[in-house]
Rosetta silent file (secondary structure, phi, psi, omega in degrees, C-alpha in Angstrom):
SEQUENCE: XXXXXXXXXXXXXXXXXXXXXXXXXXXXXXXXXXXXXXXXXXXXXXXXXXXXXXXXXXXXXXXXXXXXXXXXXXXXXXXXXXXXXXXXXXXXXXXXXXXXXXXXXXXXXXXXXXXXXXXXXXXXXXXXXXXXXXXXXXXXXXXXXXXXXXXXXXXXXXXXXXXXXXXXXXXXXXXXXXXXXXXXXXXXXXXXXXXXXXXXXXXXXXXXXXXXXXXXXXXXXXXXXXXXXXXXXXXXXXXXXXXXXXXXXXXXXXXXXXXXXXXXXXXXXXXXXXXXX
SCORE:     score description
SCORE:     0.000 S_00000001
   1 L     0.000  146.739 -165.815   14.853   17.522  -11.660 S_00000001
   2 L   -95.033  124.062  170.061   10.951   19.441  -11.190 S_00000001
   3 L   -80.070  124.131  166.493   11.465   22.498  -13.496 S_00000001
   4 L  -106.968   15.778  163.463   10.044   25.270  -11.558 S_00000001
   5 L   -77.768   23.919  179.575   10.789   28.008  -13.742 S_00000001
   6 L  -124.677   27.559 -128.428    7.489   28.578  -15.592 S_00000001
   7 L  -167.422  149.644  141.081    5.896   28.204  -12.270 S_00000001
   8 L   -83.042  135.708 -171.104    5.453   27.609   -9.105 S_00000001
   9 L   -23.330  116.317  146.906    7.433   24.677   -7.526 S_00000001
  10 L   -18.527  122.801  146.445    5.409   21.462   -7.878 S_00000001
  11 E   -73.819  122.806  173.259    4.361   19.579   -4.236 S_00000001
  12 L   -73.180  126.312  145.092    6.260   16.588   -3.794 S_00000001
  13 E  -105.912  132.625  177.805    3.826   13.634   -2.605 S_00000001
  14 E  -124.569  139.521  172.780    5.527   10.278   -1.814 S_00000001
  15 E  -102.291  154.037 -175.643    3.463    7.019   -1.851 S_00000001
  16 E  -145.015  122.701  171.104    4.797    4.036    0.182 S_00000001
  17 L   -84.154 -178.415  174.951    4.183    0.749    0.366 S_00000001
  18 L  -121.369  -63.128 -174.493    5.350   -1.110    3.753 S_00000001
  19 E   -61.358  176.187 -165.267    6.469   -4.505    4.224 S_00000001
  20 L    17.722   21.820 -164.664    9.759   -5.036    2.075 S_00000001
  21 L  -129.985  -96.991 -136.438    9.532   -1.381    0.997 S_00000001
  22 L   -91.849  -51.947  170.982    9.725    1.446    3.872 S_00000001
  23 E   -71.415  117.921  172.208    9.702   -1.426    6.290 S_00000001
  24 L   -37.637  107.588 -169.958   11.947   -4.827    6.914 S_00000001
  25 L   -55.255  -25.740  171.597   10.274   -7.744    5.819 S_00000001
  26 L   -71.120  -56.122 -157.841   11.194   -9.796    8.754 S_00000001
  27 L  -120.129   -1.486  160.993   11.132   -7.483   11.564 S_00000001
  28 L    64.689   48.247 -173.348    9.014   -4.752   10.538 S_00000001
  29 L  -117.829  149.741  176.302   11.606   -2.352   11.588 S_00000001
  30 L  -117.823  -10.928 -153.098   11.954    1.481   10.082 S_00000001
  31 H   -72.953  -56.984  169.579   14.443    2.835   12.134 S_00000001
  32 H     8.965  -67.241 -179.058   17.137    2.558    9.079 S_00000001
  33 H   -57.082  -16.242 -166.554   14.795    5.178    7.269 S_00000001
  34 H   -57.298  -38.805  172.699   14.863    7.633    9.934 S_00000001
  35 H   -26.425  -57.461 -170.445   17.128   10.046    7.801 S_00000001
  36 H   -50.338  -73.229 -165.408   15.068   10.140    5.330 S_00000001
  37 H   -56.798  -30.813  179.186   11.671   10.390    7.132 S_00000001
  38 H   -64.572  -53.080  167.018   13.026   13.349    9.502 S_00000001
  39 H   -18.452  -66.504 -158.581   13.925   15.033    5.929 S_00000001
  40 H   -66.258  -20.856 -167.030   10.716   14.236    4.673 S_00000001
  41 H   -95.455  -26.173 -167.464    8.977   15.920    7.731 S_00000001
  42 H   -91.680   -1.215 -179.167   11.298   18.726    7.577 S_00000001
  43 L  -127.089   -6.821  161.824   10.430   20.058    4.194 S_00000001
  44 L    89.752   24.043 -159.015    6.318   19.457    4.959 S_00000001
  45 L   -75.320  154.322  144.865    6.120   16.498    1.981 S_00000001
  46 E   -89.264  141.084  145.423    3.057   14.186    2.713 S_00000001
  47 E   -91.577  112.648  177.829    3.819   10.602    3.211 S_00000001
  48 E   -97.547  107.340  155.764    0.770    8.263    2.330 S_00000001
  49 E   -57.716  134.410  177.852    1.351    4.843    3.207 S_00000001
  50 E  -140.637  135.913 -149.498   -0.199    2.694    0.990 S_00000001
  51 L   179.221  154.192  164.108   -0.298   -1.198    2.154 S_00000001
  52 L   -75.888  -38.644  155.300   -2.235   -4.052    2.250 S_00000001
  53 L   -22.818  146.179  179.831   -2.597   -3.480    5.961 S_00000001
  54 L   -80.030  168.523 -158.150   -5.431   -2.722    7.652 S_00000001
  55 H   -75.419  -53.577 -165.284   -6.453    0.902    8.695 S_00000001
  56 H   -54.417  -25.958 -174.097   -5.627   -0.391   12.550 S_00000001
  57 H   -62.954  -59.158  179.018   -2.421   -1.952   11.311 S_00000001
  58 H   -63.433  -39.677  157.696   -1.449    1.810    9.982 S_00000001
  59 H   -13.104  -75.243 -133.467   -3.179    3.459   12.715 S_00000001
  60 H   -79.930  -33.824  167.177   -0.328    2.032   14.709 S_00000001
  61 H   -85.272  -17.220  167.424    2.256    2.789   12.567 S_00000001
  62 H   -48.750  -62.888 -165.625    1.161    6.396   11.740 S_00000001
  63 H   -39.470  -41.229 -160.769    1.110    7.016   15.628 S_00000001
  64 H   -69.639  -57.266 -170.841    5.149    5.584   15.894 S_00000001
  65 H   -54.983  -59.188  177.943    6.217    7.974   12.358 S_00000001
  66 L   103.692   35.665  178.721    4.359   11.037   14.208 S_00000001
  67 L   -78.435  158.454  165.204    1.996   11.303   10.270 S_00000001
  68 L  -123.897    7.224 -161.669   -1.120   13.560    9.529 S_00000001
  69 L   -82.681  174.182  171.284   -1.130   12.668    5.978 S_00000001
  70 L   -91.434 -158.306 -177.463   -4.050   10.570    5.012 S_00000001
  71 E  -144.096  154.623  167.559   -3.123    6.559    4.157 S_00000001
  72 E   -94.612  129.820 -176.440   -4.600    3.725    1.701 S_00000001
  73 L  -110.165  173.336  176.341   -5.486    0.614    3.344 S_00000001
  74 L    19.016   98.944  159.479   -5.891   -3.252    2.154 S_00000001
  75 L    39.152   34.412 -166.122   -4.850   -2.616   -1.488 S_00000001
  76 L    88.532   44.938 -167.684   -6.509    0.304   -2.048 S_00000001
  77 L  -116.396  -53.526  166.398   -9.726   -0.670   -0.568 S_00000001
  78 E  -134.368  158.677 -172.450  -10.340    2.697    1.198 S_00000001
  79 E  -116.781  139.151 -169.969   -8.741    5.866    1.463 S_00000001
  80 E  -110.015   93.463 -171.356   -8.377    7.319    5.112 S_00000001
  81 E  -100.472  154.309 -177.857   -8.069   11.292    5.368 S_00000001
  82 E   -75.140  153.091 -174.844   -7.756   12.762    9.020 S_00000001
  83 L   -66.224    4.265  157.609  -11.020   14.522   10.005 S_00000001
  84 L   -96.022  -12.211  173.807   -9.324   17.732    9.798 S_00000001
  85 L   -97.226 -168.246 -156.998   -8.433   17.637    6.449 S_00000001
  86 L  -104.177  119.230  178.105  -10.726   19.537    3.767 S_00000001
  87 L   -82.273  169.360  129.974  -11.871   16.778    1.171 S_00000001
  88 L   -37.999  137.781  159.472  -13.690   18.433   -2.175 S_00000001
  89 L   -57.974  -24.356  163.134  -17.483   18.580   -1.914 S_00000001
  90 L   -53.388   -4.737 -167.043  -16.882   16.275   -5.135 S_00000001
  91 L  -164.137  110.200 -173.079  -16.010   13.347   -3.302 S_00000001
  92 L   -74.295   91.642  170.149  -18.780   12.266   -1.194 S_00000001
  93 L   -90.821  171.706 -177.234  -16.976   10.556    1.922 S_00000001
  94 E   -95.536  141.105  174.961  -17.963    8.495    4.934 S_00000001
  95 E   -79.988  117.240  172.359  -17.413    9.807    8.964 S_00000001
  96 E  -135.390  139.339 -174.968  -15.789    6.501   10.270 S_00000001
  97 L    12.323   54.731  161.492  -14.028    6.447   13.480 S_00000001
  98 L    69.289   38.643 -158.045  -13.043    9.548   13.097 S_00000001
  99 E  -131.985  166.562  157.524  -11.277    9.615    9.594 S_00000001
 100 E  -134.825  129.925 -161.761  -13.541   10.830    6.431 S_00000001
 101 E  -113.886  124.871  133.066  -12.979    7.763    4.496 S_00000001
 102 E   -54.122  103.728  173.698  -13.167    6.951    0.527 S_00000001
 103 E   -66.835   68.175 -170.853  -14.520    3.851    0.185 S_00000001
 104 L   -87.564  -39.335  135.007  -13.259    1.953   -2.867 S_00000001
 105 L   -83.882  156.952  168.285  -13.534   -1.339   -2.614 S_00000001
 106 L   -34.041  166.610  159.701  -16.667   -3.580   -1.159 S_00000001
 107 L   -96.185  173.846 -126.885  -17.119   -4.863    1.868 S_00000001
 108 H   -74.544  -26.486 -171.959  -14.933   -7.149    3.614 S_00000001
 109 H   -67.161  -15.144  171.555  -18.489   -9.626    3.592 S_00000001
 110 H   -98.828  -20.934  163.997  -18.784   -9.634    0.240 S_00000001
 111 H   -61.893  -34.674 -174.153  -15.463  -10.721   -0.664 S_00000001
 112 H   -57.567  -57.312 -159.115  -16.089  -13.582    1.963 S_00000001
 113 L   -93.421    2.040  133.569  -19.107  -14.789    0.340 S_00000001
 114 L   -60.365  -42.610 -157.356  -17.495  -14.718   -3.192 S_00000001
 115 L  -108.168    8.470  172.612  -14.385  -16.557   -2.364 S_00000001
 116 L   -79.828  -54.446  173.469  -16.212  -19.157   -0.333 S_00000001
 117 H   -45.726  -22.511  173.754  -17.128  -20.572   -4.067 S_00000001
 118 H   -41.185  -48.720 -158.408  -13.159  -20.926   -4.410 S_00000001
 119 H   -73.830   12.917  153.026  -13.212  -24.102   -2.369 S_00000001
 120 H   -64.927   -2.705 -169.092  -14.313  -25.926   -4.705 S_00000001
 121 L  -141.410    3.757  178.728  -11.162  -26.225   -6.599 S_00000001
 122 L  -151.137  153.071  179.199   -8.966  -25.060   -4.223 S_00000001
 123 L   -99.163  120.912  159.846   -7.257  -25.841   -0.344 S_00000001
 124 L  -171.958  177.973 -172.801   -6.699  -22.525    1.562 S_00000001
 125 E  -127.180  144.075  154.121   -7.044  -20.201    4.408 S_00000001
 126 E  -108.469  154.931  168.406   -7.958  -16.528    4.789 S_00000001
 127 L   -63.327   -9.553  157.549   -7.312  -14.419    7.779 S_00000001
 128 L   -57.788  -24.215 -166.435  -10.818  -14.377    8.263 S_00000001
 129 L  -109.604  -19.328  162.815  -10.920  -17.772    9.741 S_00000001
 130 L   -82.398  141.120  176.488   -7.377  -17.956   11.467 S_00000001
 131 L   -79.363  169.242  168.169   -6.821  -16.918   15.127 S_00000001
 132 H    -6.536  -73.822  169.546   -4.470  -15.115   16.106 S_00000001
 133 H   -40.718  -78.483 -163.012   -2.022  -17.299   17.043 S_00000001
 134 H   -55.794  -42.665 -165.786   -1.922  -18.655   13.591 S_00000001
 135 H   -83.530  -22.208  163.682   -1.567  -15.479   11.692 S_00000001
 136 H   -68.131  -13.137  168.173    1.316  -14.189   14.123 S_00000001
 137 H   -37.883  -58.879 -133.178    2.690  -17.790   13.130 S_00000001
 138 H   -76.791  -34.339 -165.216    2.650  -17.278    9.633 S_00000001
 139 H  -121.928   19.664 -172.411    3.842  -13.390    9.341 S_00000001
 140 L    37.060   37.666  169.949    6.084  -13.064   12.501 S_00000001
 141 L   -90.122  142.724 -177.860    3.844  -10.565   13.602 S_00000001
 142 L   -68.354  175.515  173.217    3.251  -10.117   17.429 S_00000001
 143 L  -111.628   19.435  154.369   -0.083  -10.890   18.561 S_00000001
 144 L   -76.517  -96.397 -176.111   -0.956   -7.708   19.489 S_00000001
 145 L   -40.622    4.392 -167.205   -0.166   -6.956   15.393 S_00000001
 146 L  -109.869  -36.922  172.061   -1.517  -10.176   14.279 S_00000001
 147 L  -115.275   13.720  170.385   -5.058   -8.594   15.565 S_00000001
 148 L   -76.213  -22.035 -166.977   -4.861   -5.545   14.425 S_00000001
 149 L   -61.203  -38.567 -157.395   -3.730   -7.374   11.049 S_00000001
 150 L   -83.556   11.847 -171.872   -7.105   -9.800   11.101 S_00000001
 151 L   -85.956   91.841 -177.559   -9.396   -6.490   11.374 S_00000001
 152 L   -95.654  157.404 -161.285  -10.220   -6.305    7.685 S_00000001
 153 L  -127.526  -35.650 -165.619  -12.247   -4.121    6.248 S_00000001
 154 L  -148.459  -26.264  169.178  -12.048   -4.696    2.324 S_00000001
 155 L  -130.479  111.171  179.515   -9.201   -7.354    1.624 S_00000001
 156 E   -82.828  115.965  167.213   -8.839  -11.102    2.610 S_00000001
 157 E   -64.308  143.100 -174.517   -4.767  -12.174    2.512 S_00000001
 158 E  -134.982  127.123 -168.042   -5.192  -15.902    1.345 S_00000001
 159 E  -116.147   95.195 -163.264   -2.624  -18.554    1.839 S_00000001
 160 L   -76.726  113.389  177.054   -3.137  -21.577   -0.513 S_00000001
 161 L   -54.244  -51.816 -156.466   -2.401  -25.077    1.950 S_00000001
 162 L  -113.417  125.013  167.110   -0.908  -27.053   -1.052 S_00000001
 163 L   -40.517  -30.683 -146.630    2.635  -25.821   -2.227 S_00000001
 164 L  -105.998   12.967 -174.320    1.956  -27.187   -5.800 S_00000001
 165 L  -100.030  156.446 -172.069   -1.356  -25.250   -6.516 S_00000001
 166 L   -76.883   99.585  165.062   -0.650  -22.365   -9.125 S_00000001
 167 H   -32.589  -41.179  179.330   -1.072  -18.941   -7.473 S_00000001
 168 H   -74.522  -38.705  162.089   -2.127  -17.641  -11.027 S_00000001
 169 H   -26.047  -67.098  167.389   -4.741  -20.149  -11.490 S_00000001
 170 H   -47.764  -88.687 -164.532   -6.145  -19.419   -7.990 S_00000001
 171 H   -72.990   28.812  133.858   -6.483  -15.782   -9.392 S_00000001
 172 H   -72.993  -33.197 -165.809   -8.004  -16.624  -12.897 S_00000001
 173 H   -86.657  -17.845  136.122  -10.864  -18.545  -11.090 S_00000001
 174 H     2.117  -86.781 -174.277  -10.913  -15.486   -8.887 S_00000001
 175 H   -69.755  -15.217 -159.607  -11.477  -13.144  -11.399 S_00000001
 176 H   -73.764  -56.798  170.065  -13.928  -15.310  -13.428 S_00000001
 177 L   -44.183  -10.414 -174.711  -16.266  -14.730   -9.691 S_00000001
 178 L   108.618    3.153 -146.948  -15.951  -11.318   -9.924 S_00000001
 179 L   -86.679  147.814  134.213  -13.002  -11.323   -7.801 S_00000001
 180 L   -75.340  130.830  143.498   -9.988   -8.824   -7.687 S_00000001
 181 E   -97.769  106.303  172.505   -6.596  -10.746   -7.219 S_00000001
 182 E  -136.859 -170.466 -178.709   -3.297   -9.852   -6.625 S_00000001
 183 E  -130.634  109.593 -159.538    0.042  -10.952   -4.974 S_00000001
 184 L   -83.070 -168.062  176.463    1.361   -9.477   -2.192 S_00000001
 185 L   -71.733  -58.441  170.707    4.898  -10.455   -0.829 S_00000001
 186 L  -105.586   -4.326  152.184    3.403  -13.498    0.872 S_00000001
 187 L  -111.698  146.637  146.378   -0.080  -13.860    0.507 S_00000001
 188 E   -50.284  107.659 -179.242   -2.657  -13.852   -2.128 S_00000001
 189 E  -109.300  133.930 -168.406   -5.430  -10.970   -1.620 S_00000001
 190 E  -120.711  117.118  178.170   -8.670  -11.210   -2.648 S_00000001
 191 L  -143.838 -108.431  179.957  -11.554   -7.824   -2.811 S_00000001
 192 L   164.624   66.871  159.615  -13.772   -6.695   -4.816 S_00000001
 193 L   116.454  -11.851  172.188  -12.881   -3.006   -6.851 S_00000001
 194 L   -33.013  141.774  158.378  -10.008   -2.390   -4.448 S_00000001
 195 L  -170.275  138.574  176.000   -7.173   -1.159   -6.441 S_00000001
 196 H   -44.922  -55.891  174.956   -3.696    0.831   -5.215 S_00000001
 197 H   -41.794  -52.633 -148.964   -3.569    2.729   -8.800 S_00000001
 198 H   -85.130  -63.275 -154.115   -7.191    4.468   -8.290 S_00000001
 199 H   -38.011  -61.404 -160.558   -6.664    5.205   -4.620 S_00000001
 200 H   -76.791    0.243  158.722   -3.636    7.004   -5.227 S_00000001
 201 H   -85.529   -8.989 -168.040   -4.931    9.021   -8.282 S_00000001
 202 H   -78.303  -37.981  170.534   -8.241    9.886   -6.269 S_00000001
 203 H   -59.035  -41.097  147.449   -5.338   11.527   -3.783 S_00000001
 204 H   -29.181  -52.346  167.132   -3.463   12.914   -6.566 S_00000001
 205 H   -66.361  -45.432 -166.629   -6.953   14.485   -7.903 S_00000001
 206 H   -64.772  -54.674  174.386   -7.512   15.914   -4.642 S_00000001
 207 H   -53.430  -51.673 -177.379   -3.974   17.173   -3.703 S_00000001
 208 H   -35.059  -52.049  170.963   -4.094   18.749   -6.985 S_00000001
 209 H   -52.552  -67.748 -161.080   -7.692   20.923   -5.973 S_00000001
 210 H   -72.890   -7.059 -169.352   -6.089   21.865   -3.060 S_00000001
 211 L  -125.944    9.900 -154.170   -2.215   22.506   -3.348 S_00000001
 212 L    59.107 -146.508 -178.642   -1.888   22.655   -7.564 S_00000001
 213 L   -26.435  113.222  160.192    1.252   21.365   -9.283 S_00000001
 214 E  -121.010  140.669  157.974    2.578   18.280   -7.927 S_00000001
 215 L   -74.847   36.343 -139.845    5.323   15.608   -8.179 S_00000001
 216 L   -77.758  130.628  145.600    4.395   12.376   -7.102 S_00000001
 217 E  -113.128  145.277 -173.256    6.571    9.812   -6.238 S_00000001
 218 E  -129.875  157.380  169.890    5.767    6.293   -5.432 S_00000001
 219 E  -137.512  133.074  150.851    7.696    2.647   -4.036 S_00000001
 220 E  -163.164 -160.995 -167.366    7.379   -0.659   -3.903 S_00000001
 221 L  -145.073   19.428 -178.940    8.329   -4.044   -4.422 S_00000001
 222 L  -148.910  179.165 -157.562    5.697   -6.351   -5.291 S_00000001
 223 L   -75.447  -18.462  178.114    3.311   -7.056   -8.066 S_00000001
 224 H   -63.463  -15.955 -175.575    0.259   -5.808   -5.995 S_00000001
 225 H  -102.832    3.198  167.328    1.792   -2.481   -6.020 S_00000001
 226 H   -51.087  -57.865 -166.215    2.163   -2.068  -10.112 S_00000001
 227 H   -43.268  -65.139  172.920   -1.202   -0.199  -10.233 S_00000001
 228 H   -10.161  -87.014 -149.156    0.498    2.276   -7.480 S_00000001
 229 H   -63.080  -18.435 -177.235    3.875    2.640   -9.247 S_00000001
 230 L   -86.303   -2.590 -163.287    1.982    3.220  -12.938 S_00000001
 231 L  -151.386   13.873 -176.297    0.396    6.484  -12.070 S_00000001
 232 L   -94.873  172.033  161.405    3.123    8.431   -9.746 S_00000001
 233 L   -65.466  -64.280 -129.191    5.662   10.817  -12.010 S_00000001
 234 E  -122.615  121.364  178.531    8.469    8.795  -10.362 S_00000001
 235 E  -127.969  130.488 -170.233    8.674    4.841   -9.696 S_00000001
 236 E  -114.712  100.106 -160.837   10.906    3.168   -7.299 S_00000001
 237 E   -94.315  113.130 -172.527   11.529   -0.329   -7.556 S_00000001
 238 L  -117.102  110.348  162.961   12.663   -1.933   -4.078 S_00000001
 239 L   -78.115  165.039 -158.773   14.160   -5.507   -4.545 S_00000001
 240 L   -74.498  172.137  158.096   12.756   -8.559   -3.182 S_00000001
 241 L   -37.143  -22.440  164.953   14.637  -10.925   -0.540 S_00000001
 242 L   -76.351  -11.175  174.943   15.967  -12.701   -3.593 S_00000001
 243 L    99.098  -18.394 -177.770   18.634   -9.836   -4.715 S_00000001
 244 L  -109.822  168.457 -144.289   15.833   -9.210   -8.069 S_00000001
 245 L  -102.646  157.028  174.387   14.123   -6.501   -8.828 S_00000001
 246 L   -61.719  146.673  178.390    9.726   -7.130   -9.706 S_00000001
 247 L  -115.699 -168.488 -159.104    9.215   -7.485  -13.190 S_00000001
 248 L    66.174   18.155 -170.560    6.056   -5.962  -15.286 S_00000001
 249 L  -130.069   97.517  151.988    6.000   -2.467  -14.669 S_00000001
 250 L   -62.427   92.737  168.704    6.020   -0.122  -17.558 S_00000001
 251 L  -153.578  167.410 -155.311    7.198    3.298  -16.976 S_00000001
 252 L   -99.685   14.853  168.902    9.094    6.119  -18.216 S_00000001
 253 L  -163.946   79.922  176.075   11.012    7.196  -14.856 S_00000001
 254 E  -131.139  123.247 -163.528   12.002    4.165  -12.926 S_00000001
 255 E   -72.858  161.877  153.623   14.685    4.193  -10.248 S_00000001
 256 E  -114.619  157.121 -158.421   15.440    0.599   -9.115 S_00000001
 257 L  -105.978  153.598 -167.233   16.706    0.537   -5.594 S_00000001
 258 L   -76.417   -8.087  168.151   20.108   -0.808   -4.663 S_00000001
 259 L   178.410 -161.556 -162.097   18.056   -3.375   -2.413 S_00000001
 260 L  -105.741 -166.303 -178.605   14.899   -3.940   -0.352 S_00000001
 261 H    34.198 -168.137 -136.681   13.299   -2.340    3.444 S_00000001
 262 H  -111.761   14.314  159.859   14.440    0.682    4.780 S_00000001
 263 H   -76.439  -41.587  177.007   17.978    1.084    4.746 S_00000001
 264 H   -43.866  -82.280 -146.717   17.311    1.047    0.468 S_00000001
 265 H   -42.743  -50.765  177.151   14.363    2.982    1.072 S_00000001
 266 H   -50.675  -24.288  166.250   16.550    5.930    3.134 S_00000001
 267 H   -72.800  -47.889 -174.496   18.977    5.968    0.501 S_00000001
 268 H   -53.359  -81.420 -162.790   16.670    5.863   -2.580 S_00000001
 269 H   -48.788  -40.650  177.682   14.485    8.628   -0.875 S_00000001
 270 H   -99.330  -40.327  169.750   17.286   11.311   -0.282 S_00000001
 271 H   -33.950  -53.404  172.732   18.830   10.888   -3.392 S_00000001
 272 H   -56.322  -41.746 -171.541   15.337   11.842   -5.062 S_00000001
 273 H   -57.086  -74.259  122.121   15.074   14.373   -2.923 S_00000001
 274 H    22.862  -93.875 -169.372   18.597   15.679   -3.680 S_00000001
 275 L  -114.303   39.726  145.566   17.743   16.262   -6.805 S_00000001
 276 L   -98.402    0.938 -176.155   14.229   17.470   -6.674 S_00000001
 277 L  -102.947    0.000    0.000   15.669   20.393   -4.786 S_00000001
C-alpha cells in the first residue's frame, strides 16, 4: 500500500512490456485486459509500453488502446514522448515524425555493421535482411505487422539458423564487438547502448520534474526486460508459455503472476491497483 499520509499521494506509472506480457503471445490479442486498461484510463495513470517493437509497431497499437502516454521502443533504444508533452530543458530531444524523441541507443546502421563481423562464427538472420513474408512466417504476424515490425530504428531481432548454436555464446562474442545482447521471447536482439532499465528511469526522472512523488510499477516476462523490472518500486513477473516464471531478477517487491498475456496481466493489474487505493 503507497502511504500517503506525510504527503501527497504518489503518481502511479505502469511500465509494460507486450508480447507474452499485456499481449498474447500467439495472437497478439489484448482484449482480456480490457478491465484493467479502462481502470487504468479511468483514474488518469500513464501506461508506457515498453517493447522490443518498433515505434510503428506501437504507433499501431497506441492508436487501438486510445494512449497519450509516451512509449520505449526496440529495448530501450529510444524514448517517444507525444509532441505535446513538456520534456525538461535538461534533456535535449530530437523532433522526429512528430514525437520529441530520446535517443538512447545508436543507430539501427551501426548495429548492422557490427554484427556483420558475427558471421564469422555464427549462421543467422536479422530482420534486416528478411522480407516480409519471412518475418510474418516466423512471428505469426500479419504482413501488414510484419512491416511495420522490419522498420527498425535501433534493434536487430536475430534468429540463429542452427538449433545447436548456444544463444549465450552468440551474445559473449556480441559483447566482446561492442555489442548489447539480450533475449527476447523468441529472438536474440542486438544494439548498441539500448537498454529498457535507463529508458524507464530517464521517464521516471522526468515524471518526477513534472508530477513529484511517484509509484512505479513495471511487467514482464522475459530476460530482456530485467533491466525494466530492476528499477520500478513494484515488479511483476508474467510466466512464460512453459507454466515457469523468468529467473534472475533481484528485487524487494515482486508479484509473480498467476500466468502469462493479458488475461494474467488484467488480473495482476487490478489487484495492484486494489491496493494502491
Amino acid at each position: 500500500m503507497v502511504d500517503s499520509s506525510k504527503g501527497l499521494r504518489p503518481q502511479i506509472l505502469i511500465f509494460t512490456d507486450l508480447d507474452g506480457t499485456l499481449l498474447d503471445d500467439q495472437t497478439y490479442d489484448f482484449e482480456p485486459a480490457l478491465p484493467a486498461l479502462r481502470l487504468i484510463h479511468s483514474l488518469k495513470i500513464p501506461l508506457i509500453l515498453v517493447s522490443s517493437k518498433t515505434r510503428a509497431e506501437i504507433e499501431f497499437l497506441r492508436n487501438r488502446l486510445s494512449l497519450e502516454s509516451p512509449f520505449i521502443a526496440e529495448n530501450g533504444g529510444g524514448i517517444f514522448f507525444p509532441a505535446t508533452f513538456r520534456v525538461p530543458e535538461d534533456y535535449p530531444y530530437e523532433r522526429i515524425n512528430g514525437y520529441k524523441v530520446l535517443c538512447i541507443g545508436r543507430p539501427i546502421k551501426e548495429v548492422l555493421e557490427k554484427s556483420s563481423k558475427l558471421r564469422e562464427s555464427f549462421d543467422f538472420r536479422g530482420f534486416s535482411e528478411m522480407p516480409t513474408e519471412e518475418i510474418a512466417a516466423m512471428t505469426g504476424l500479419t504482413l501488414e505487422q510484419a512491416t511495420l515490425a522490419s522498420r527498425r530504428e535501433f534493434d536487430e531481432p536475430i534468429a540463429l539458423r542452427n538449433p545447436l548454436e548456444d544463444r549465450e555464446m552468440f551474445c559473449r562474442k556480441a559483447s566482446d564487438l561492442g555489442l548489447d545482447c539480450v533475449h527476447g521471447g523468441r529472438f536474440v536482439h542486438l544494439s548498441l547502448g539500448s537498454n529498457k532499465g535507463r529508458a524507464v528511469e530517464i521517464v521516471l526522472e522526468i515524471y518526477r520534474q513534472l508530477r513529484g512523488p511517484l509509484f512505479s510499477v513495471a511487467l514482464g516476462d522475459s530476460p530482456n526486460d530485467i533491466p525494466m523490472l530492476k528499477v520500478a518500486d513494484k515488479a511483476v513477473l508474467m510466466k512464460n508459455r512453459d507454466g515457469t516464471h523468468m529467473k534472475g531478477l533481484d528485487h524487494p517487491d515482486v508479484v509473480r503472476a498467476d500466468g502469462g498475456g493479458p488475461t494474467a496481466w488484467n488480473e495482476v493489474v487490478l489487484s495492484i491497483l486494489a491496493d494502491l487505493s
